[in-house]
PDB file of N, CA, C, O and CB in Angstrom:
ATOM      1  N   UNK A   1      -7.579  18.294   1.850  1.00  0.00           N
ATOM      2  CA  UNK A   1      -7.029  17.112   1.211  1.00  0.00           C
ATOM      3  C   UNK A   1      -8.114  16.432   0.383  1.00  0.00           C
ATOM      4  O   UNK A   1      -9.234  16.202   0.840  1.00  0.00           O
ATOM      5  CB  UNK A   1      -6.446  16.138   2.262  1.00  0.00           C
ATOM      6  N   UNK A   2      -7.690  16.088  -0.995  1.00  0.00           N
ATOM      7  CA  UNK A   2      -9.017  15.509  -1.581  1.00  0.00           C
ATOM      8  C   UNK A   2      -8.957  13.877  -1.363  1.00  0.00           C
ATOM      9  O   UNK A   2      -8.024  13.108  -1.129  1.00  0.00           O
ATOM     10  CB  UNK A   2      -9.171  15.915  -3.315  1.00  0.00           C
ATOM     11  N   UNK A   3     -10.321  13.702  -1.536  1.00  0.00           N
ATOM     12  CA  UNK A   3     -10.703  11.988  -1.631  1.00  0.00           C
ATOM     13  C   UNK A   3      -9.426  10.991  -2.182  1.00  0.00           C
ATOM     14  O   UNK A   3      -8.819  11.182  -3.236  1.00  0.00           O
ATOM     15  CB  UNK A   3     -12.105  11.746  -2.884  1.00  0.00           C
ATOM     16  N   UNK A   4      -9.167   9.892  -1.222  1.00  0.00           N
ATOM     17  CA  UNK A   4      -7.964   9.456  -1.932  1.00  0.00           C
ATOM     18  C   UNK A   4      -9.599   7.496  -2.589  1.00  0.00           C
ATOM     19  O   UNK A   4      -9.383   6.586  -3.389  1.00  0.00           O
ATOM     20  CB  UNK A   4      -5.752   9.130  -0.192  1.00  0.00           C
ATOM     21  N   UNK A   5     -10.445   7.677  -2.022  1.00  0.00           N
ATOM     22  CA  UNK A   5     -11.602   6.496  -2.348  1.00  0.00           C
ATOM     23  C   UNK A   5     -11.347   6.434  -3.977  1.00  0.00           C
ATOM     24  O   UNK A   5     -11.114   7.303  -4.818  1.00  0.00           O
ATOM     25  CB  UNK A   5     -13.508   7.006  -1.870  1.00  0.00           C
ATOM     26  N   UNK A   6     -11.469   5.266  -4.020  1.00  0.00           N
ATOM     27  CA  UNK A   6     -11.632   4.284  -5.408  1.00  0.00           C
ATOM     28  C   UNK A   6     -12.836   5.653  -6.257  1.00  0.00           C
ATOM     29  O   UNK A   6     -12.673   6.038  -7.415  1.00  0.00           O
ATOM     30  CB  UNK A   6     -12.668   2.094  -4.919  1.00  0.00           C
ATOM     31  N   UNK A   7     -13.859   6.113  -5.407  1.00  0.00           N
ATOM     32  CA  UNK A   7     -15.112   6.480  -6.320  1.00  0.00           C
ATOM     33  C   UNK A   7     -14.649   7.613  -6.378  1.00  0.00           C
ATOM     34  O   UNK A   7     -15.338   8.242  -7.180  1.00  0.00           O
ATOM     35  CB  UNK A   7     -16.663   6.365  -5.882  1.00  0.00           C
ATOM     36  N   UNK A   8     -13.258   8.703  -5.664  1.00  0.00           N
ATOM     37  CA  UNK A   8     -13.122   9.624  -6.600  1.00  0.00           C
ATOM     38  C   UNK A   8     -11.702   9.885  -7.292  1.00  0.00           C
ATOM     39  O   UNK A   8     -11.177  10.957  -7.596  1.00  0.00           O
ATOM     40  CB  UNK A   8     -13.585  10.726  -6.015  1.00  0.00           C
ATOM     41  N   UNK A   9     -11.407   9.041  -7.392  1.00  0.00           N
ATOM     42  CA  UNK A   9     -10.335   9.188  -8.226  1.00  0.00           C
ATOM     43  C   UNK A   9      -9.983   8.256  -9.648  1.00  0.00           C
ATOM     44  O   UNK A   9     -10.585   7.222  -9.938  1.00  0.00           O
ATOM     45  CB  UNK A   9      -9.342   9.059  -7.319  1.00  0.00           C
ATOM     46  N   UNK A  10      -9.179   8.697 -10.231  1.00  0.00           N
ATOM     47  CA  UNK A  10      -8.798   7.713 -11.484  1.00  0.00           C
ATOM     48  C   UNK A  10      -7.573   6.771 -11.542  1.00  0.00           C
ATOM     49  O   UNK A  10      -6.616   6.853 -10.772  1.00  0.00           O
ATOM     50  CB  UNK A  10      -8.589   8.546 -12.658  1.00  0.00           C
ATOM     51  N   UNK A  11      -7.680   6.033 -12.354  1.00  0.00           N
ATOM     52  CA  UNK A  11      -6.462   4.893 -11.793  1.00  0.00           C
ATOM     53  C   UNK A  11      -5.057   5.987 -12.219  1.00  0.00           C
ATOM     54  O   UNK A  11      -4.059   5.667 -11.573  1.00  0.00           O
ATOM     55  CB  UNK A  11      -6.454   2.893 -12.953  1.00  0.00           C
ATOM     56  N   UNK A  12      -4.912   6.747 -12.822  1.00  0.00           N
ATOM     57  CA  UNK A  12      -3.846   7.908 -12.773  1.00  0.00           C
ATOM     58  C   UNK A  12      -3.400   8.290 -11.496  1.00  0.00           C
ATOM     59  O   UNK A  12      -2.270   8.197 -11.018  1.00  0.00           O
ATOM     60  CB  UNK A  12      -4.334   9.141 -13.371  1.00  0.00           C
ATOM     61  N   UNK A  13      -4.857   8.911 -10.810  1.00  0.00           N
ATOM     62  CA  UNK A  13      -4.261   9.478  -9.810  1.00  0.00           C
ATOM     63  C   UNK A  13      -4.090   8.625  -8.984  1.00  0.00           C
ATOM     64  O   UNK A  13      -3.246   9.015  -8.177  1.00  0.00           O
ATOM     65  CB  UNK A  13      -4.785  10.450  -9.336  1.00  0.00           C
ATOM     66  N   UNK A  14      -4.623   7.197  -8.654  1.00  0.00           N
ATOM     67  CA  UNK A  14      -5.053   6.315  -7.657  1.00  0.00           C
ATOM     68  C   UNK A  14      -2.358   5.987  -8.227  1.00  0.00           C
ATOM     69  O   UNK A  14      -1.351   6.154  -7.538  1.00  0.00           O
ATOM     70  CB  UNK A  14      -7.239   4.570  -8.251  1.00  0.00           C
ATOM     71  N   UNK A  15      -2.494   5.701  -9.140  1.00  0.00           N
ATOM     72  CA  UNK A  15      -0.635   5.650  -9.238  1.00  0.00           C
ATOM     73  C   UNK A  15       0.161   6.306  -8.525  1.00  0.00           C
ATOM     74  O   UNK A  15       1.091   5.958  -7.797  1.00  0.00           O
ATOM     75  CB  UNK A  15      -0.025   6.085 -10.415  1.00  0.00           C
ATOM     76  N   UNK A  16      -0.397   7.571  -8.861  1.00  0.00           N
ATOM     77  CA  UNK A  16       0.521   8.718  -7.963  1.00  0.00           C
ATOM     78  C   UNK A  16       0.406   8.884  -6.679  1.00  0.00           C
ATOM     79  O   UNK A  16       1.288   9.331  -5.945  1.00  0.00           O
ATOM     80  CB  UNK A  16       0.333  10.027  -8.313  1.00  0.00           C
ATOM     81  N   UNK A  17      -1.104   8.396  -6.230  1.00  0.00           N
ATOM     82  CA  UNK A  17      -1.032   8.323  -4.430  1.00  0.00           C
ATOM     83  C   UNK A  17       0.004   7.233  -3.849  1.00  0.00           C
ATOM     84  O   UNK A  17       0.717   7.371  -2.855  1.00  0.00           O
ATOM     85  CB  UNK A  17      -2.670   7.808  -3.720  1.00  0.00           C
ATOM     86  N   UNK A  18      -0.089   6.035  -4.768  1.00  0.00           N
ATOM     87  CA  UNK A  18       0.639   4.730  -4.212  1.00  0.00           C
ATOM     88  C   UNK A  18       2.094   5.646  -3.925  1.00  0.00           C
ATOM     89  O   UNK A  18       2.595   6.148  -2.919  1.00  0.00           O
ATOM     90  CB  UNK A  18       0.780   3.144  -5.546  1.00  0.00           C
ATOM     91  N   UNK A  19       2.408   5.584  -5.121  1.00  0.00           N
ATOM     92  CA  UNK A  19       4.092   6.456  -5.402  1.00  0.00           C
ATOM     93  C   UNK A  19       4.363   7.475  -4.817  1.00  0.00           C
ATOM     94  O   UNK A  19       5.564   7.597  -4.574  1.00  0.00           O
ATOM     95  CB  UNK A  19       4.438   7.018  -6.739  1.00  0.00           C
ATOM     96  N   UNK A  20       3.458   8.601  -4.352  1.00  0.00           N
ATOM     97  CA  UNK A  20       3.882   9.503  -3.905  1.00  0.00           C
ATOM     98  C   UNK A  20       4.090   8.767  -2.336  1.00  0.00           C
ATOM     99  O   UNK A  20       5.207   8.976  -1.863  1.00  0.00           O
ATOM    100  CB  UNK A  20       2.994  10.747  -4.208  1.00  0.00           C
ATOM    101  N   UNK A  21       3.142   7.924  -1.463  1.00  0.00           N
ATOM    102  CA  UNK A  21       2.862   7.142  -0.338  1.00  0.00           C
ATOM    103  C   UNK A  21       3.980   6.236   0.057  1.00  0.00           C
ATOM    104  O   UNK A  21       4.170   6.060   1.261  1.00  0.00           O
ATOM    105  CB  UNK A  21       1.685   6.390  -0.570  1.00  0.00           C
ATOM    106  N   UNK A  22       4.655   5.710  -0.720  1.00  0.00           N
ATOM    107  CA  UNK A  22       5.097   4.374  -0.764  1.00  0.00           C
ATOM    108  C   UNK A  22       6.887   6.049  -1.223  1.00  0.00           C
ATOM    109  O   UNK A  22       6.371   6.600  -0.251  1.00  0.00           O
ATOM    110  CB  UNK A  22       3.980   2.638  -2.367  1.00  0.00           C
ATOM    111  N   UNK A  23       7.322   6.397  -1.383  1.00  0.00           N
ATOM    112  CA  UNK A  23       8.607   7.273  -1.616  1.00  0.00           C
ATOM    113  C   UNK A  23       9.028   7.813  -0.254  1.00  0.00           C
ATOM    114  O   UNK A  23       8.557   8.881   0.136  1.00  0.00           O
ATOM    115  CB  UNK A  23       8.340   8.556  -2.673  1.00  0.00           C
ATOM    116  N   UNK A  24       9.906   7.114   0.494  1.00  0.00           N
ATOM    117  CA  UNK A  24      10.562   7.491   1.151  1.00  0.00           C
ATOM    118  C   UNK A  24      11.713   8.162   1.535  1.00  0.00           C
ATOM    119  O   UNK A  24      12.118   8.704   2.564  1.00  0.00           O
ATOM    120  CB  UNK A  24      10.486   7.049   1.312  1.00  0.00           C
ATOM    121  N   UNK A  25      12.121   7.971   0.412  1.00  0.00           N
ATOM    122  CA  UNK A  25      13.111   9.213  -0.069  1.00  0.00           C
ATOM    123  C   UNK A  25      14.693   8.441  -0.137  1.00  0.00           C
ATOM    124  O   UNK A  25      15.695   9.090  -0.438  1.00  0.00           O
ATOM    125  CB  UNK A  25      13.083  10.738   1.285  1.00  0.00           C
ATOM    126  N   UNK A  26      14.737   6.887   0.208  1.00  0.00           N
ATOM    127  CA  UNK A  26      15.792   5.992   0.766  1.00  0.00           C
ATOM    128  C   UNK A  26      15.835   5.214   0.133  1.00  0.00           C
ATOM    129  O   UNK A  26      16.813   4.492   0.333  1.00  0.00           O
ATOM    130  CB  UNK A  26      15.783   5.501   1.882  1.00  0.00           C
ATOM    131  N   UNK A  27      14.938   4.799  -0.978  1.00  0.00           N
ATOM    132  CA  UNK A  27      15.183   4.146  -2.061  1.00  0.00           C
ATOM    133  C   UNK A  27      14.600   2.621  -1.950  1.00  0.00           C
ATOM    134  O   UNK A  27      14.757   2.455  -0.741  1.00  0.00           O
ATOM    135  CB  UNK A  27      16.643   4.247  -2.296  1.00  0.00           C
ATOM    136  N   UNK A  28      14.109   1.572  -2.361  1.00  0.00           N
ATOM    137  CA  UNK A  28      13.776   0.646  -2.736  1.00  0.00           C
ATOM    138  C   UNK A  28      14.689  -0.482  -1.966  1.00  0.00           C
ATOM    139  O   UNK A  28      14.348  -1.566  -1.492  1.00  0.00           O
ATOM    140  CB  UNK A  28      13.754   0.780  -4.078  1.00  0.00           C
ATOM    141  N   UNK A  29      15.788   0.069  -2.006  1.00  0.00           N
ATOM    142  CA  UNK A  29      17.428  -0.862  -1.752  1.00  0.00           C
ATOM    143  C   UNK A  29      17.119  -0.986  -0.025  1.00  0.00           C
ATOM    144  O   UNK A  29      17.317  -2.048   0.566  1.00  0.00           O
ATOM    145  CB  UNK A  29      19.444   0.373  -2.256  1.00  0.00           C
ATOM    146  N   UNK A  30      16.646   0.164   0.625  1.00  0.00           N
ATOM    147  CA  UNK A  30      16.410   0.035   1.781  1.00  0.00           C
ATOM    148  C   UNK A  30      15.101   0.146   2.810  1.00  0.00           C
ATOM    149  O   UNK A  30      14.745   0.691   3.855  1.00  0.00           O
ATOM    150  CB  UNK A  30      17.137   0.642   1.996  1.00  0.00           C
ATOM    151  N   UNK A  31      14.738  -0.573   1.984  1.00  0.00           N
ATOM    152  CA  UNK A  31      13.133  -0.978   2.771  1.00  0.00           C
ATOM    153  C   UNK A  31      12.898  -2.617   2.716  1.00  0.00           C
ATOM    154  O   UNK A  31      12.964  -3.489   1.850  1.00  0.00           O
ATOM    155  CB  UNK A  31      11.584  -0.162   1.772  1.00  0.00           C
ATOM    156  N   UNK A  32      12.504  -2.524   4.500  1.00  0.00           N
ATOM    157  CA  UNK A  32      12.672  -4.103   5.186  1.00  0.00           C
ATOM    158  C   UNK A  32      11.281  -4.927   4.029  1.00  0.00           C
ATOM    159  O   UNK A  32      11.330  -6.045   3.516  1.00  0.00           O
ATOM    160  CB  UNK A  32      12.125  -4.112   7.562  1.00  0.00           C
ATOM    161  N   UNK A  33      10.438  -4.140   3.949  1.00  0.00           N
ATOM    162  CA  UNK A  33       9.113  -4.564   3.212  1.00  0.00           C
ATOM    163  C   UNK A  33       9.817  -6.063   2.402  1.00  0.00           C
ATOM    164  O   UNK A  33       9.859  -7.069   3.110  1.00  0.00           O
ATOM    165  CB  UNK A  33       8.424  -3.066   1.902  1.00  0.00           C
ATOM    166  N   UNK A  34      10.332  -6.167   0.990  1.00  0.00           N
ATOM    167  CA  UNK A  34      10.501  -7.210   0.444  1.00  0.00           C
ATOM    168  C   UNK A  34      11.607  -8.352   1.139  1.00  0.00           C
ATOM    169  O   UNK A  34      11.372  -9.555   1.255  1.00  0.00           O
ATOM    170  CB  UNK A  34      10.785  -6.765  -0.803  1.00  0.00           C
ATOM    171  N   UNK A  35      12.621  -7.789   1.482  1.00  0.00           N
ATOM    172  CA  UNK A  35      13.538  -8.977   1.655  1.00  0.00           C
ATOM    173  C   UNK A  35      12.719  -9.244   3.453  1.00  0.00           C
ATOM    174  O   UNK A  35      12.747 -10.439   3.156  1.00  0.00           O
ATOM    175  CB  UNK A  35      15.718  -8.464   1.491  1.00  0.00           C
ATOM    176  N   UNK A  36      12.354  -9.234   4.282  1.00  0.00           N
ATOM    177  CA  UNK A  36      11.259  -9.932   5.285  1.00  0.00           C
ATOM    178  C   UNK A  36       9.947 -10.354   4.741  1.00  0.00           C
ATOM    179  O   UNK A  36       9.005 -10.281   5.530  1.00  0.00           O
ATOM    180  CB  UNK A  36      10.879  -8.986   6.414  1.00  0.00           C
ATOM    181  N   UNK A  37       9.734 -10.732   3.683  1.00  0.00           N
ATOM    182  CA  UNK A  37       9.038 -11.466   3.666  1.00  0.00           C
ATOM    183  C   UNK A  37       7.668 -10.218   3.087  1.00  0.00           C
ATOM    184  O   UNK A  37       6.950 -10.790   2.267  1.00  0.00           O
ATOM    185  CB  UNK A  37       9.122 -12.336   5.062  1.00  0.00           C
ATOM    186  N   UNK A  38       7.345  -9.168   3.268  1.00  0.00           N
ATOM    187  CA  UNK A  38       5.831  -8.552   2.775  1.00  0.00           C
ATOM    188  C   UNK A  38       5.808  -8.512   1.626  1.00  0.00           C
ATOM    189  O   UNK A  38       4.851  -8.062   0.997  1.00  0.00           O
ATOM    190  CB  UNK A  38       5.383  -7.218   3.143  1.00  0.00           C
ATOM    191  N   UNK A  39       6.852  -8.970   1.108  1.00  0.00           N
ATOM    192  CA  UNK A  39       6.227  -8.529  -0.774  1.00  0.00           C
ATOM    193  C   UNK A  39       6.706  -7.478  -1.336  1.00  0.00           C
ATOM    194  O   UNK A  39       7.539  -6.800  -0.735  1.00  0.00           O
ATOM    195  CB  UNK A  39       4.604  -8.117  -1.033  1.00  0.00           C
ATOM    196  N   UNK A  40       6.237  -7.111  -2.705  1.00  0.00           N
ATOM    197  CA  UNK A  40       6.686  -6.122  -3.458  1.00  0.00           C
ATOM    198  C   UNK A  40       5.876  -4.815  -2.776  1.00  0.00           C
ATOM    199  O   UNK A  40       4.656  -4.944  -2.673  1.00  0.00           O
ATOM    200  CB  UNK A  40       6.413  -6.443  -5.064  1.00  0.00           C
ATOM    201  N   UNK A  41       6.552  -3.427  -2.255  1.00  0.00           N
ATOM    202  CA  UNK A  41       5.333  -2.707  -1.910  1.00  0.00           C
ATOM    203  C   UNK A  41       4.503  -2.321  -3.192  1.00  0.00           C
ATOM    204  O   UNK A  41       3.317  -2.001  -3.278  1.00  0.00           O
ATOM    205  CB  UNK A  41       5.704  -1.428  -1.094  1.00  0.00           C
ATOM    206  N   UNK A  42       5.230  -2.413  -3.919  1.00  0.00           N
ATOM    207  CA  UNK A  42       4.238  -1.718  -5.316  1.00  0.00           C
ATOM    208  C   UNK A  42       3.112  -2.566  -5.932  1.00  0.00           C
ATOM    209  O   UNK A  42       2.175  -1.926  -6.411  1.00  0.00           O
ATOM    210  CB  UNK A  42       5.223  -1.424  -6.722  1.00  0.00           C
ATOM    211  N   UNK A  43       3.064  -3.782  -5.989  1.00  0.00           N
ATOM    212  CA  UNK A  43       2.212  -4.952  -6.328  1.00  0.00           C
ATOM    213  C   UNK A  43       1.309  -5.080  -4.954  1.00  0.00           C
ATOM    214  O   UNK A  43       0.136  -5.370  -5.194  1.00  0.00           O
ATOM    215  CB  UNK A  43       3.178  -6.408  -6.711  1.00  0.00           C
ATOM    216  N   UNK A  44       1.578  -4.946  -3.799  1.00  0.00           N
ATOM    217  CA  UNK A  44       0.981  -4.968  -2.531  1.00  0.00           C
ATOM    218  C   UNK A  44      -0.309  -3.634  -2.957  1.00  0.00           C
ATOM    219  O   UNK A  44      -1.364  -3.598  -2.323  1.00  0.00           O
ATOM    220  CB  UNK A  44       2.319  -4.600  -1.101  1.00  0.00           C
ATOM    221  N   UNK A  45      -0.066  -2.810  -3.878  1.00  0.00           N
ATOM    222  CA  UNK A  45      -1.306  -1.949  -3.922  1.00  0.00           C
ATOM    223  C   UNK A  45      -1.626  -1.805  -5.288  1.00  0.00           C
ATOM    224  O   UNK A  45      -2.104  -0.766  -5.745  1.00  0.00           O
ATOM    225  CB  UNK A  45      -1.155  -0.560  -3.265  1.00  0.00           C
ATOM    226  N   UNK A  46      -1.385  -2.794  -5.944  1.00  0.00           N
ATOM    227  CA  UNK A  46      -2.280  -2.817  -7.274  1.00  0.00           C
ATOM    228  C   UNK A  46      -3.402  -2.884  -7.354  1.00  0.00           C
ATOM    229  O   UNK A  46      -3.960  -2.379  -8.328  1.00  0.00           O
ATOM    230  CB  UNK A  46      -2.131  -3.622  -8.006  1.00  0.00           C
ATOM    231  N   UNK A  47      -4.133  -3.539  -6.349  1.00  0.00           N
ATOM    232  CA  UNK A  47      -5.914  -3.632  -6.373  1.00  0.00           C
ATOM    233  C   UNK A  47      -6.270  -2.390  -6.202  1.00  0.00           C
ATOM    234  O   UNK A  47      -7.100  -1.911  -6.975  1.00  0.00           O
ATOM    235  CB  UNK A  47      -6.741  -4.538  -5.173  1.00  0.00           C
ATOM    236  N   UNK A  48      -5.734  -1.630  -5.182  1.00  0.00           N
ATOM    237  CA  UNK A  48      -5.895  -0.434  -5.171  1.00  0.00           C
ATOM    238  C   UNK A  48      -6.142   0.339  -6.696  1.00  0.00           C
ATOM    239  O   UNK A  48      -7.148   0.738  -7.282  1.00  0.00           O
ATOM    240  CB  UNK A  48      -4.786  -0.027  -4.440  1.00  0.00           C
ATOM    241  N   UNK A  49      -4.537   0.327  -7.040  1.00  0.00           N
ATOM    242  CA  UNK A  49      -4.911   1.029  -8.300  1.00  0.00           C
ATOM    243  C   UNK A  49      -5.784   0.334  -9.689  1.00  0.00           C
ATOM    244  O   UNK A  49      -6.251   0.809 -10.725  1.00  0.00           O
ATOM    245  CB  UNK A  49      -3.572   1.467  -8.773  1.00  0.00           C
ATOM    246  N   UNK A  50      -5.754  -0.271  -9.422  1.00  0.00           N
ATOM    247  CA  UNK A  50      -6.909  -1.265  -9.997  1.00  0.00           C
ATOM    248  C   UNK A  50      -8.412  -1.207 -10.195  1.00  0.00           C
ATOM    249  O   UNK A  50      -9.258  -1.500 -11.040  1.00  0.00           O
ATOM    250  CB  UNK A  50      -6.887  -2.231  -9.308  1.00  0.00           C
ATOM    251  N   UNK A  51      -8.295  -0.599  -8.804  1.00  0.00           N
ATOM    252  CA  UNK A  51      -9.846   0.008  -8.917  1.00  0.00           C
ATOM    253  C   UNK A  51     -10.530  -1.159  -7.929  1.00  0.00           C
ATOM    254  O   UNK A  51     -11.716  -0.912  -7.712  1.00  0.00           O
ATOM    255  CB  UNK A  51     -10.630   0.046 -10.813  1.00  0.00           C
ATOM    256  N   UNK A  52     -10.016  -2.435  -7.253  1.00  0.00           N
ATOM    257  CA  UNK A  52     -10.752  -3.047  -6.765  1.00  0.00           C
ATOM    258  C   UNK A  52     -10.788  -3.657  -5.461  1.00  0.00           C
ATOM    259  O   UNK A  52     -11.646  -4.470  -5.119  1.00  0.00           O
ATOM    260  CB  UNK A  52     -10.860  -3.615  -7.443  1.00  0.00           C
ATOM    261  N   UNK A  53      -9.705  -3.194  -4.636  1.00  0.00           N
ATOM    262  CA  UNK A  53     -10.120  -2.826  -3.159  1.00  0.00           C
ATOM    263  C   UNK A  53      -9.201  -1.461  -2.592  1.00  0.00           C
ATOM    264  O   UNK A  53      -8.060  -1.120  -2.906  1.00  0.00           O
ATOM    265  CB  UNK A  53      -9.800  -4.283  -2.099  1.00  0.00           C
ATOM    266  N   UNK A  54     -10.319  -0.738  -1.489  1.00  0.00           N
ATOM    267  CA  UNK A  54      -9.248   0.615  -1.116  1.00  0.00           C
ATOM    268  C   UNK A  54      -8.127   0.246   0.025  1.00  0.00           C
ATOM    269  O   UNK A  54      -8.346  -0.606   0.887  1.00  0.00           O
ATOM    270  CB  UNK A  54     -10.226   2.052  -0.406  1.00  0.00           C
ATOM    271  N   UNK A  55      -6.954   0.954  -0.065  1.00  0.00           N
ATOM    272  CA  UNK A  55      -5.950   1.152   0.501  1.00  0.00           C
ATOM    273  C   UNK A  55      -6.374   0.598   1.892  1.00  0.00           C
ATOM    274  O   UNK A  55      -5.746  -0.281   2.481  1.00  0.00           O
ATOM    275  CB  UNK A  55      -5.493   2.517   0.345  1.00  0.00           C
ATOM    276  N   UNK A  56      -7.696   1.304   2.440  1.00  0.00           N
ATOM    277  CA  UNK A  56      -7.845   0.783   4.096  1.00  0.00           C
ATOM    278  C   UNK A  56      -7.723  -0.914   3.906  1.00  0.00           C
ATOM    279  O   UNK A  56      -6.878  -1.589   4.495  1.00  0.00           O
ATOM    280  CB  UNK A  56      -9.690   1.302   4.956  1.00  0.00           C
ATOM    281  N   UNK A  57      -8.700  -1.437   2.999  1.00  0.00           N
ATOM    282  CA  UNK A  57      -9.025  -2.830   3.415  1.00  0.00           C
ATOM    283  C   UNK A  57      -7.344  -3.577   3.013  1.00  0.00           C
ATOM    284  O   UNK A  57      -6.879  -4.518   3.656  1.00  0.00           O
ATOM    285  CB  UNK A  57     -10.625  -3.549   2.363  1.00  0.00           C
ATOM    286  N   UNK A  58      -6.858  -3.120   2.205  1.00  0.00           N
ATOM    287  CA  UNK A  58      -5.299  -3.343   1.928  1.00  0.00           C
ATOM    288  C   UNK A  58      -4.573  -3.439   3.003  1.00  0.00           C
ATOM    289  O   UNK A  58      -4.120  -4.511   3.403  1.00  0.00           O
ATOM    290  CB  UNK A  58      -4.652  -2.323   1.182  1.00  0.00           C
ATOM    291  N   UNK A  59      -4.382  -2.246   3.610  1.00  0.00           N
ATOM    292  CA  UNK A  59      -3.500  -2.175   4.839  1.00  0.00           C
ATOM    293  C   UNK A  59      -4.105  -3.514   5.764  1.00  0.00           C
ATOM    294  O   UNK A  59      -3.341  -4.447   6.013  1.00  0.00           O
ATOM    295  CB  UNK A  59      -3.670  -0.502   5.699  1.00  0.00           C
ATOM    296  N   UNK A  60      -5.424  -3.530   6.212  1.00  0.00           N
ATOM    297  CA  UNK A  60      -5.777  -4.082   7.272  1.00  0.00           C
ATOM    298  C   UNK A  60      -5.372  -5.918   7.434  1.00  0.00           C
ATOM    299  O   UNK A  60      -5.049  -6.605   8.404  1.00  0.00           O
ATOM    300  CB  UNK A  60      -7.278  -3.687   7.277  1.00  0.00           C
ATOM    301  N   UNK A  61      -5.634  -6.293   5.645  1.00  0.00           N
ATOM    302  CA  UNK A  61      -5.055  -7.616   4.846  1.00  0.00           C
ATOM    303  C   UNK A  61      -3.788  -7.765   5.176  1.00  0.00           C
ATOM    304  O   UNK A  61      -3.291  -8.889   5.106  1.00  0.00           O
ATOM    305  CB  UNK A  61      -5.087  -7.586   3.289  1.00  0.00           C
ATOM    306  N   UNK A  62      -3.201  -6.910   5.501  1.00  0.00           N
ATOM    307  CA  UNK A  62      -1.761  -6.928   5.083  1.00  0.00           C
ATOM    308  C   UNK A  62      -1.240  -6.975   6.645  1.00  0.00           C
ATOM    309  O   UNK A  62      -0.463  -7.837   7.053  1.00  0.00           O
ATOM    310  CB  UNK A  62      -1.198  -5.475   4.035  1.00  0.00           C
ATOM    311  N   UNK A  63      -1.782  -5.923   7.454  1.00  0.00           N
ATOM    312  CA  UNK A  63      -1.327  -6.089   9.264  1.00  0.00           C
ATOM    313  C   UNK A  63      -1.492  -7.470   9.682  1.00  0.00           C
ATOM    314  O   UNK A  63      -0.684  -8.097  10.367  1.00  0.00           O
ATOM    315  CB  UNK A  63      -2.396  -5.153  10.449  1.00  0.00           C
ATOM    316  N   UNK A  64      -2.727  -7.953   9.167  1.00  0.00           N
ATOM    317  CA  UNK A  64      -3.512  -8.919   9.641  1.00  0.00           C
ATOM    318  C   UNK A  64      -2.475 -10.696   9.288  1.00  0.00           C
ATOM    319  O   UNK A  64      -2.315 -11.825   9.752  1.00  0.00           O
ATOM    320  CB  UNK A  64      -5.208  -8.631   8.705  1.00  0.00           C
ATOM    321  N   UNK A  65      -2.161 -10.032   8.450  1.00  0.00           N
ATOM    322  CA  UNK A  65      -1.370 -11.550   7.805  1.00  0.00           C
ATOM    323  C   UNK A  65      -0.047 -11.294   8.166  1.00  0.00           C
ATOM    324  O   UNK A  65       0.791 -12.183   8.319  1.00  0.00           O
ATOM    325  CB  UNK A  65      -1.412 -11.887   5.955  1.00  0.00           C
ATOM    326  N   UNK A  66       0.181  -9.988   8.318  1.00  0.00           N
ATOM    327  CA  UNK A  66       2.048 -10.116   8.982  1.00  0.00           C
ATOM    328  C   UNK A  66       2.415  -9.742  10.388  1.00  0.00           C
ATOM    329  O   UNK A  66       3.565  -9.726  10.828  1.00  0.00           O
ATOM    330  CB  UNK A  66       3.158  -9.003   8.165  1.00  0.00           C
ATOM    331  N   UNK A  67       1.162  -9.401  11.145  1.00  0.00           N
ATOM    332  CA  UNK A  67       1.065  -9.066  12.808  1.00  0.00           C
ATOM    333  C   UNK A  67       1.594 -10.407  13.407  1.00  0.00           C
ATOM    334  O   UNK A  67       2.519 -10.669  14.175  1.00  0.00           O
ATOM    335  CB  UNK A  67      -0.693  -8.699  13.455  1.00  0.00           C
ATOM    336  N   UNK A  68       0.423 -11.340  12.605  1.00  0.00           N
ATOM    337  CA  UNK A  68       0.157 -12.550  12.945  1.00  0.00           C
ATOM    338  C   UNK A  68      -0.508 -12.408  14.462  1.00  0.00           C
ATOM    339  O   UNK A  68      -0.061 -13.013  15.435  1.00  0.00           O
ATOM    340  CB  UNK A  68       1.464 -13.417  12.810  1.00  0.00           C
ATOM    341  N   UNK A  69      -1.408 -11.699  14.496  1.00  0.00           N
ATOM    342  CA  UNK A  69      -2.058 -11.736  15.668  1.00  0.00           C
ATOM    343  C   UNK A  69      -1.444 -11.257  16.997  1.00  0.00           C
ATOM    344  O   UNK A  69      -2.076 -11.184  18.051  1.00  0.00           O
ATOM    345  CB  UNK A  69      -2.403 -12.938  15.782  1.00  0.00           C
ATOM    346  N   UNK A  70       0.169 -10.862  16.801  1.00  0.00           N
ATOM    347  CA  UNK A  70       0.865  -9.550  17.603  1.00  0.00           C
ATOM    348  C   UNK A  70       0.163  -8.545  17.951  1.00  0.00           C
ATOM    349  O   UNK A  70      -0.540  -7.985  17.111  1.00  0.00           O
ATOM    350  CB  UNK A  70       1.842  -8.878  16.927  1.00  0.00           C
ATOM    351  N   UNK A  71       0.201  -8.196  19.005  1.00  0.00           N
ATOM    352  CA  UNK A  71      -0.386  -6.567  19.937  1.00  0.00           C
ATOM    353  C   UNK A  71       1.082  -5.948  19.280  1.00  0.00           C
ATOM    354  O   UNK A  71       2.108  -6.315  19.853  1.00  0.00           O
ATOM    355  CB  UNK A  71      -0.555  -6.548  22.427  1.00  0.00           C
ATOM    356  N   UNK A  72       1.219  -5.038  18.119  1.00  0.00           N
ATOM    357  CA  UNK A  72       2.045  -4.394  17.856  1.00  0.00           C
ATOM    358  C   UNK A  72       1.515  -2.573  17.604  1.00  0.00           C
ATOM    359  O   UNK A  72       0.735  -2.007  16.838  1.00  0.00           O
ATOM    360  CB  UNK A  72       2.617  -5.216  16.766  1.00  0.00           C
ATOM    361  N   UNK A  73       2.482  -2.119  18.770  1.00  0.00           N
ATOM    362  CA  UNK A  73       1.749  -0.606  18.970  1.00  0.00           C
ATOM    363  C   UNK A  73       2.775   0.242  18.124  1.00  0.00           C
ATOM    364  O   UNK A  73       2.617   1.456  17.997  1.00  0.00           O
ATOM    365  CB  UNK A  73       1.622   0.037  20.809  1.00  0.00           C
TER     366      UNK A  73
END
């Protein structure tokens, strides 16, 4: 599997990881993500493709602010 890091990829491919990542195959219409409250998933990883934070520190921003401090296994 190659490097999915900011330092080896291009904001091209850094698109197609989001999209290929984020395609569930169920469509937009049915994912809890926006209407509960997380946001757009696609804007949720623009820094990513952006080039200016990676996916880990993303995710962790993102547990961290919607766990709300939940033990969720």
């Amino acid at each position: 599997m190659k490097s999915i890091l900011i330092k080896d990829t291009t904001k091209e491919e850094r698109e197609q990881i989001v999209k290929s990542s984020l395609d569930c195959g169920g469509g937009c219409e049915n994912c809890s993500s926006c209407w509960l409250g997380g946001g757009n998933p696609w804007s949720i990883y623009q820094d990513y493709i952006d080039g200016k934070k990676e996916i880990r520190e993303i995710n962790m921003e993102y547990m961290g602010k919607y766990r709300q401090d939940r033990q969720i296994l």
